[in-house]
N, C-alpha and C positions, 0 to 999 in steps of 0.2 A: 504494500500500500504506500502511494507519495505522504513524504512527510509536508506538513502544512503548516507554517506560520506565520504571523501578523500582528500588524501592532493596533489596538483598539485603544481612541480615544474616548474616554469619559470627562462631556462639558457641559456647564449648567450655569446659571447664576447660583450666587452664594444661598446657604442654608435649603441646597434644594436636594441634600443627600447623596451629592457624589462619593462623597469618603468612607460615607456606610457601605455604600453600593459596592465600591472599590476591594473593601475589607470582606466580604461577603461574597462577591465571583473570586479572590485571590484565598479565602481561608484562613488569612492573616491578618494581624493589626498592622496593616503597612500606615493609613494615613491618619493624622490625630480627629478627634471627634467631640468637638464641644457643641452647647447649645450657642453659642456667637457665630456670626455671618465671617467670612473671609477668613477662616482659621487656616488655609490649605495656600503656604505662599508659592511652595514649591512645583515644581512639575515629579510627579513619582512613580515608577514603575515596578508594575508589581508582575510578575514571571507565573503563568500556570503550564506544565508540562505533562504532557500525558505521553501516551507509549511512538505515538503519529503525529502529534502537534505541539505546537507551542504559542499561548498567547500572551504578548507583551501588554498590558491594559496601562493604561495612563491616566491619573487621576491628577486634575490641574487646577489651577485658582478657579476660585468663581469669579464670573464675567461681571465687571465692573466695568466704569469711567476711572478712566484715572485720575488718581488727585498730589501723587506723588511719585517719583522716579524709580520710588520700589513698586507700585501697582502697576507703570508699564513695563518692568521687568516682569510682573506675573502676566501681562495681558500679552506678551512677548512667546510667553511659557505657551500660554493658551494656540495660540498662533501657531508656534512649531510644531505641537500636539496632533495639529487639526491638518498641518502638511503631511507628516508624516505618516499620517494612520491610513490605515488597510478599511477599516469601517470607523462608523463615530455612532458614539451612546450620547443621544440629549438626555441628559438628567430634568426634567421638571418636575412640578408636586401639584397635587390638588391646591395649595395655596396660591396658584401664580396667576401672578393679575395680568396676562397679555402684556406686559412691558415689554415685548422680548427683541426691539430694535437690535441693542448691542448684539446677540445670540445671535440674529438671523444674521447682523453684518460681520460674524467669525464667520459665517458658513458659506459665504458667499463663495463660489467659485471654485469649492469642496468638490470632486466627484466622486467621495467615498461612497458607500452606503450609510444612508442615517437608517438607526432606530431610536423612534422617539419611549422614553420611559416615564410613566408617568405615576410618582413615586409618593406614600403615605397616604396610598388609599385606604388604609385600617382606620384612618382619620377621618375617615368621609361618607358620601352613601354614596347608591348606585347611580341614582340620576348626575350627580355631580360631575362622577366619574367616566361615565358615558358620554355629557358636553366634552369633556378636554376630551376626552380621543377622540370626537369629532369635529373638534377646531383643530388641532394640532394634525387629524386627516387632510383638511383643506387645505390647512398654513403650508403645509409641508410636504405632503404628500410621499411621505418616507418609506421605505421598505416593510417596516414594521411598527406595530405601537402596543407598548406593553401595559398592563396596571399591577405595579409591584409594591411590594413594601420591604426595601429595601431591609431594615431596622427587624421586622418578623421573619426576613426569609422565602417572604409568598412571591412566586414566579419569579425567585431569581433563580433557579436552574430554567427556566424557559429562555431567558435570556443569552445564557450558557451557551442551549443549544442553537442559540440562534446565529452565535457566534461562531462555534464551530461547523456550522454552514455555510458560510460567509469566508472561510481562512482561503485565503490563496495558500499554493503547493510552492514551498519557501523551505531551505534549510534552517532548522533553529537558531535565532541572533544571536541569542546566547546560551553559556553553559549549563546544561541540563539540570543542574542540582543546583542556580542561582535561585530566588527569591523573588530579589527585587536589586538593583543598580545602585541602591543606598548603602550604604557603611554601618558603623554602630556608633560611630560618633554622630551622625546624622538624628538617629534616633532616640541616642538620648538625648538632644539638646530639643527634639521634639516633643519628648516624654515633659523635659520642665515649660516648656513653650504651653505645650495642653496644661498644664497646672494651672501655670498664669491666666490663662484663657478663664480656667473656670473660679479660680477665686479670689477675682477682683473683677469691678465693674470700668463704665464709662471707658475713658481713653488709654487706659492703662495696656490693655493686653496688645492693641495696635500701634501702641507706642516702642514697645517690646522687642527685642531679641537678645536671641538665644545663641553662646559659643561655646563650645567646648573649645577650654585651652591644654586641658592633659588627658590622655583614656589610658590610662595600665591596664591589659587585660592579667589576671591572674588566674590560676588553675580554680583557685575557692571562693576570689573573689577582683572586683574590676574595682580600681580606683579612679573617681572621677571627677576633675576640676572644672567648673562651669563661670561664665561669665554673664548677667543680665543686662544687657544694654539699654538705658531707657534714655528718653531726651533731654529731661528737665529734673533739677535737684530735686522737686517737689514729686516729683513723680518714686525716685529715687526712696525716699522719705515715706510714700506710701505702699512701696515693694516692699522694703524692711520692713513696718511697723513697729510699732510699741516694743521696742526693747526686743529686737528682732523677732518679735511674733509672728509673723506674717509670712517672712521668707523662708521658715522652719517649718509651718503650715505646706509650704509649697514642695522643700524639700521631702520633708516626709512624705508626700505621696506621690514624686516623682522616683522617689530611691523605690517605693515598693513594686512601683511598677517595672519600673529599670528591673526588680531582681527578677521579677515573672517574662520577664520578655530573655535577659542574659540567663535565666538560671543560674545564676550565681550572686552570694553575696553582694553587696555594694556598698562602697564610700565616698561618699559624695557630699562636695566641698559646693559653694558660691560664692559669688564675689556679685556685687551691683556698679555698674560703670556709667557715668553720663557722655554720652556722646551727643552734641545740641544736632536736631533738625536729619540726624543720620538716614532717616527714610528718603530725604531729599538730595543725598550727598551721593554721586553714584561711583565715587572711589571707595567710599565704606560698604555701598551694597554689591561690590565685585569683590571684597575683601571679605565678604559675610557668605557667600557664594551663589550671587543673585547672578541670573543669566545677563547679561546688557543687550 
Protein backbone atom coordinates (compact mmCIF):
# COMPACT_ATOMS: atom_id res chain seq x y z
CA UNK A 1 0.00 0.00 0.00
CA UNK A 2 1.44 3.81 -0.82
CA UNK A 3 2.53 5.48 2.09
CA UNK A 4 0.54 8.89 2.52
CA UNK A 5 1.30 12.02 4.06
CA UNK A 6 0.27 15.68 4.67
CA UNK A 7 0.29 18.50 6.44
CA UNK A 8 -3.21 19.75 8.00
CA UNK A 9 -3.98 23.07 8.92
CA UNK A 10 -6.05 23.96 11.87
CA UNK A 11 -7.43 27.99 11.68
CA UNK A 12 -10.18 29.75 13.42
CA UNK A 13 -10.51 32.81 15.25
CA UNK A 14 -9.50 32.93 18.90
CA UNK A 15 -11.53 30.83 21.74
CA UNK A 16 -13.18 28.90 18.81
CA UNK A 17 -11.36 25.48 20.07
CA UNK A 18 -8.54 24.80 18.00
CA UNK A 19 -6.05 23.78 20.74
CA UNK A 20 -8.66 21.26 22.04
CA UNK A 21 -9.33 20.08 18.70
CA UNK A 22 -5.41 19.81 18.20
CA UNK A 23 -4.96 18.00 21.41
CA UNK A 24 -7.68 15.55 20.68
CA UNK A 25 -6.81 14.21 16.79
CA UNK A 26 -2.98 14.25 18.00
CA UNK A 27 -3.69 12.23 21.69
CA UNK A 28 -1.58 14.69 23.30
CA UNK A 29 -1.25 17.93 25.38
CA UNK A 30 0.75 19.52 22.50
CA UNK A 31 -1.19 23.05 22.77
CA UNK A 32 -1.91 25.11 26.07
CA UNK A 33 -5.76 25.56 26.84
CA UNK A 34 -7.09 28.37 28.88
CA UNK A 35 -10.54 29.87 29.05
CA UNK A 36 -8.70 33.46 27.49
CA UNK A 37 -8.90 34.23 23.63
CA UNK A 38 -5.34 34.35 21.94
CA UNK A 39 -3.47 31.82 24.34
CA UNK A 40 -1.90 29.88 21.09
CA UNK A 41 1.18 32.59 19.91
CA UNK A 42 2.87 29.97 18.28
CA UNK A 43 2.52 27.92 15.18
CA UNK A 44 2.63 23.84 16.48
CA UNK A 45 2.98 20.71 15.01
CA UNK A 46 1.71 17.82 16.31
CA UNK A 47 2.97 14.35 14.34
CA UNK A 48 0.18 11.31 14.08
CA UNK A 49 1.61 8.14 12.53
CA UNK A 50 0.12 5.00 11.61
CA UNK A 51 1.46 1.92 9.83
CA UNK A 52 0.67 3.99 5.81
CA UNK A 53 0.60 7.51 6.86
CA UNK A 54 1.53 10.26 8.59
CA UNK A 55 -0.22 13.44 9.56
CA UNK A 56 1.51 16.76 10.34
CA UNK A 57 -1.68 18.86 12.00
CA UNK A 58 -0.90 22.41 12.71
CA UNK A 59 -2.53 24.29 15.29
CA UNK A 60 -1.99 28.27 14.87
CA UNK A 61 -2.80 31.63 16.52
CA UNK A 62 -6.35 32.76 16.40
CA UNK A 63 -7.18 35.04 13.46
CA UNK A 64 -6.81 38.55 14.64
CA UNK A 65 -6.06 42.31 13.47
CA UNK A 66 -3.01 43.04 14.53
CA UNK A 67 -2.31 45.54 17.14
CA UNK A 68 1.36 44.65 17.65
CA UNK A 69 4.51 43.22 15.98
CA UNK A 70 4.08 40.14 17.92
CA UNK A 71 0.39 39.53 16.44
CA UNK A 72 1.76 39.91 12.89
CA UNK A 73 4.27 37.45 13.71
CA UNK A 74 1.39 35.09 14.78
CA UNK A 75 -0.82 36.31 11.68
CA UNK A 76 2.49 35.59 9.65
CA UNK A 77 2.25 31.82 11.49
CA UNK A 78 -1.33 31.73 10.28
CA UNK A 79 -0.22 32.55 6.74
CA UNK A 80 2.59 29.99 6.22
CA UNK A 81 0.16 27.28 7.85
CA UNK A 82 -2.56 27.80 5.29
CA UNK A 83 0.60 27.72 2.33
CA UNK A 84 1.67 24.86 3.34
CA UNK A 85 -1.16 22.59 4.15
CA UNK A 86 -2.38 19.57 2.02
CA UNK A 87 -6.12 20.22 3.50
CA UNK A 88 -7.36 23.12 6.08
CA UNK A 89 -9.68 22.51 9.31
CA UNK A 90 -11.99 25.98 9.98
CA UNK A 91 -12.31 25.70 13.50
CA UNK A 92 -15.75 27.80 14.40
CA UNK A 93 -18.37 27.29 17.21
CA UNK A 94 -21.85 27.78 17.61
CA UNK A 95 -20.91 31.14 19.22
CA UNK A 96 -19.61 32.92 16.10
CA UNK A 97 -21.24 35.92 15.19
CA UNK A 98 -20.41 35.90 11.17
CA UNK A 99 -17.48 38.21 11.69
CA UNK A 100 -15.52 36.04 9.64
CA UNK A 101 -13.97 38.82 7.19
CA UNK A 102 -10.34 38.22 8.57
CA UNK A 103 -10.98 34.20 8.19
CA UNK A 104 -12.23 34.38 4.62
CA UNK A 105 -9.24 36.81 3.62
CA UNK A 106 -6.59 33.95 5.10
CA UNK A 107 -8.25 31.66 2.78
CA UNK A 108 -8.33 33.55 -0.17
CA UNK A 109 -6.50 31.97 -2.86
CA UNK A 110 -6.09 28.56 -0.69
CA UNK A 111 -6.63 25.57 -3.19
CA UNK A 112 -6.59 23.15 -0.38
CA UNK A 113 -9.49 21.22 0.60
CA UNK A 114 -11.40 23.12 3.45
CA UNK A 115 -13.58 21.37 6.12
CA UNK A 116 -15.52 23.48 7.85
CA UNK A 117 -15.84 22.25 11.95
CA UNK A 118 -18.27 23.48 13.77
CA UNK A 119 -17.29 23.14 17.34
CA UNK A 120 -19.37 23.17 21.03
CA UNK A 121 -22.28 21.93 19.83
CA UNK A 122 -22.87 20.15 23.55
CA UNK A 123 -23.48 23.88 24.12
CA UNK A 124 -26.37 24.25 21.91
CA UNK A 125 -29.56 22.78 20.22
CA UNK A 126 -30.27 21.26 17.05
CA UNK A 127 -31.87 24.14 15.35
CA UNK A 128 -28.86 26.35 16.01
CA UNK A 129 -26.63 23.95 14.94
CA UNK A 130 -28.33 23.18 11.77
CA UNK A 131 -28.23 27.21 10.65
CA UNK A 132 -24.37 27.20 10.98
CA UNK A 133 -23.96 24.28 8.74
CA UNK A 134 -26.19 25.90 6.54
CA UNK A 135 -24.51 29.28 6.39
CA UNK A 136 -21.08 28.05 6.44
CA UNK A 137 -22.66 25.56 3.22
CA UNK A 138 -23.36 28.62 1.27
CA UNK A 139 -20.31 30.80 2.71
CA UNK A 140 -18.04 28.27 1.60
CA UNK A 141 -19.14 25.68 0.15
CA UNK A 142 -16.33 23.28 1.56
CA UNK A 143 -15.80 19.64 1.11
CA UNK A 144 -17.13 18.93 4.33
CA UNK A 145 -18.90 20.34 7.60
CA UNK A 146 -18.77 18.64 10.61
CA UNK A 147 -20.67 19.22 14.27
CA UNK A 148 -18.09 18.34 16.87
CA UNK A 149 -17.27 18.99 20.38
CA UNK A 150 -14.04 19.01 20.40
CA UNK A 151 -13.65 19.21 24.57
CA UNK A 152 -16.35 15.78 24.73
CA UNK A 153 -14.77 13.99 21.85
CA UNK A 154 -18.03 13.75 19.67
CA UNK A 155 -17.10 13.24 15.98
CA UNK A 156 -13.63 13.89 16.35
CA UNK A 157 -12.77 10.46 14.82
CA UNK A 158 -15.19 11.45 11.98
CA UNK A 159 -12.99 14.20 11.30
CA UNK A 160 -9.93 11.75 11.45
CA UNK A 161 -11.36 9.84 8.87
CA UNK A 162 -11.89 12.56 6.88
CA UNK A 163 -8.51 13.22 6.96
CA UNK A 164 -7.03 10.36 6.09
CA UNK A 165 -9.16 10.46 2.82
CA UNK A 166 -7.85 13.47 1.85
CA UNK A 167 -3.80 12.58 2.56
CA UNK A 168 -1.83 12.69 -0.61
CA UNK A 169 0.75 9.54 -1.39
CA UNK A 170 3.92 11.58 0.29
CA UNK A 171 6.83 9.91 2.14
CA UNK A 172 6.75 10.67 5.93
CA UNK A 173 8.21 14.45 6.75
CA UNK A 174 9.21 13.33 9.56
CA UNK A 175 10.69 10.75 11.80
CA UNK A 176 8.20 8.14 12.78
CA UNK A 177 8.57 8.10 16.57
CA UNK A 178 8.43 12.30 16.48
CA UNK A 179 5.45 13.84 18.21
CA UNK A 180 5.51 17.02 17.43
CA UNK A 181 8.66 19.71 16.00
CA UNK A 182 8.75 21.32 19.67
CA UNK A 183 11.50 20.76 22.32
CA UNK A 184 10.98 20.48 26.17
CA UNK A 185 12.11 23.72 26.71
CA UNK A 186 9.21 24.81 24.44
CA UNK A 187 6.84 23.21 26.69
CA UNK A 188 7.66 24.06 29.67
CA UNK A 189 7.92 27.73 29.29
CA UNK A 190 4.30 26.86 27.81
CA UNK A 191 3.30 24.96 30.95
CA UNK A 192 4.16 28.60 33.16
CA UNK A 193 2.61 30.66 30.19
CA UNK A 194 -0.85 28.58 30.60
CA UNK A 195 -0.57 29.22 34.45
CA UNK A 196 -0.28 32.80 33.94
CA UNK A 197 -3.19 32.79 31.52
CA UNK A 198 -5.26 31.36 34.03
CA UNK A 199 -4.42 33.10 37.35
CA UNK A 200 -4.50 36.41 36.66
CA UNK A 201 -6.86 38.68 34.91
CA UNK A 202 -7.13 41.93 32.41
CA UNK A 203 -3.72 42.64 30.63
CA UNK A 204 -1.44 40.78 32.46
CA UNK A 205 -1.29 37.23 30.63
CA UNK A 206 -0.99 39.26 27.04
CA UNK A 207 1.57 41.27 28.45
CA UNK A 208 3.54 38.15 29.38
CA UNK A 209 6.32 35.95 28.29
CA UNK A 210 7.60 33.02 28.99
CA UNK A 211 11.90 31.86 28.68
CA UNK A 212 13.55 29.26 29.60
CA UNK A 213 17.01 30.25 30.48
CA UNK A 214 18.42 26.71 31.82
CA UNK A 215 16.69 22.96 31.33
CA UNK A 216 19.02 20.02 33.06
CA UNK A 217 17.56 17.18 32.08
CA UNK A 218 18.34 14.59 34.81
CA UNK A 219 17.60 10.69 35.03
CA UNK A 220 15.01 11.51 38.45
CA UNK A 221 14.64 14.78 37.96
CA UNK A 222 14.85 18.08 35.29
CA UNK A 223 16.18 21.39 36.66
CA UNK A 224 14.54 24.31 35.41
CA UNK A 225 15.36 28.04 35.31
CA UNK A 226 12.52 30.34 33.81
CA UNK A 227 12.23 33.94 33.09
CA UNK A 228 8.78 36.12 33.15
CA UNK A 229 8.95 38.80 30.81
CA UNK A 230 6.33 41.51 31.41
CA UNK A 231 6.24 45.33 30.23
CA UNK A 232 5.71 47.43 33.10
CA UNK A 233 7.02 47.55 36.96
CA UNK A 234 3.44 47.56 37.91
CA UNK A 235 2.74 44.72 36.13
CA UNK A 236 5.99 43.05 37.48
CA UNK A 237 4.51 43.87 41.04
CA UNK A 238 1.28 42.18 40.39
CA UNK A 239 3.13 38.73 38.94
CA UNK A 240 4.94 38.43 42.20
CA UNK A 241 2.25 39.50 44.63
CA UNK A 242 2.10 39.85 48.20
CA UNK A 243 5.38 38.61 49.49
CA UNK A 244 5.66 36.55 46.45
CA UNK A 245 2.36 34.86 46.76
CA UNK A 246 1.24 34.96 43.48
CA UNK A 247 4.28 33.64 41.42
CA UNK A 248 4.42 30.48 43.87
CA UNK A 249 0.63 30.11 43.03
CA UNK A 250 1.99 29.99 39.45
CA UNK A 251 4.82 27.84 40.17
CA UNK A 252 3.26 25.21 41.92
CA UNK A 253 1.10 24.34 39.36
CA UNK A 254 3.27 24.69 36.52
CA UNK A 255 6.05 22.25 38.28
CA UNK A 256 3.06 19.73 38.64
CA UNK A 257 2.28 19.64 35.45
CA UNK A 258 5.83 19.86 34.06
CA UNK A 259 6.27 16.59 36.27
CA UNK A 260 3.02 14.74 34.57
CA UNK A 261 4.14 15.72 31.02
CA UNK A 262 8.57 14.96 31.80
CA UNK A 263 7.67 12.09 34.20
CA UNK A 264 10.14 13.15 36.33
CA UNK A 265 10.74 15.14 39.38
CA UNK A 266 11.08 18.80 38.89
CA UNK A 267 12.82 22.09 40.15
CA UNK A 268 11.87 24.93 39.05
CA UNK A 269 13.23 28.34 39.67
CA UNK A 270 11.69 32.01 38.22
CA UNK A 271 12.87 35.18 37.94
CA UNK A 272 10.34 38.20 36.75
CA UNK A 273 12.03 40.74 34.08
CA UNK A 274 10.73 44.06 32.66
CA UNK A 275 11.36 44.57 29.34
CA UNK A 276 9.04 48.05 28.26
CA UNK A 277 6.67 47.65 25.17
CA UNK A 278 8.72 44.05 24.04
CA UNK A 279 5.56 42.91 22.02
CA UNK A 280 6.24 45.90 19.80
CA UNK A 281 10.08 45.57 19.67
CA UNK A 282 10.75 42.83 16.84
CA UNK A 283 14.53 42.39 17.88
CA UNK A 284 13.10 40.98 21.30
CA UNK A 285 10.39 38.88 19.46
CA UNK A 286 13.07 37.16 17.19
CA UNK A 287 15.06 36.67 20.30
CA UNK A 288 11.88 35.02 22.01
CA UNK A 289 11.50 32.89 18.85
CA UNK A 290 8.62 34.73 17.02
CA UNK A 291 8.69 33.94 13.37
CA UNK A 292 9.38 37.67 11.44
Amino acid sequence: MAHRAGFVSIIGKPNAGKSTLMNALVGEKMSIITPKAQTTRHRILGIVNGEDYQIVFSDTPGIIKPHYALHESMMHQVDGSIVDADLILLVTDIYEEYDEADVLKKLEGSLAPLAVLVNKVDQSDEDTVKAKIEYWQEKLKPKAIFAISALKDYNVLAVMNFVLEHLPEHPAYYDKDLLTDRNDRFFASEMIRAQVFKQYKKEIPYSTEVIITAFKEGPTMHRISAEIIVERDSQKNILIGKDGGMLKIVGTYARREMEEFFQRKVFLEMFVKVIPDWRSKKNYLKQFGYEQ
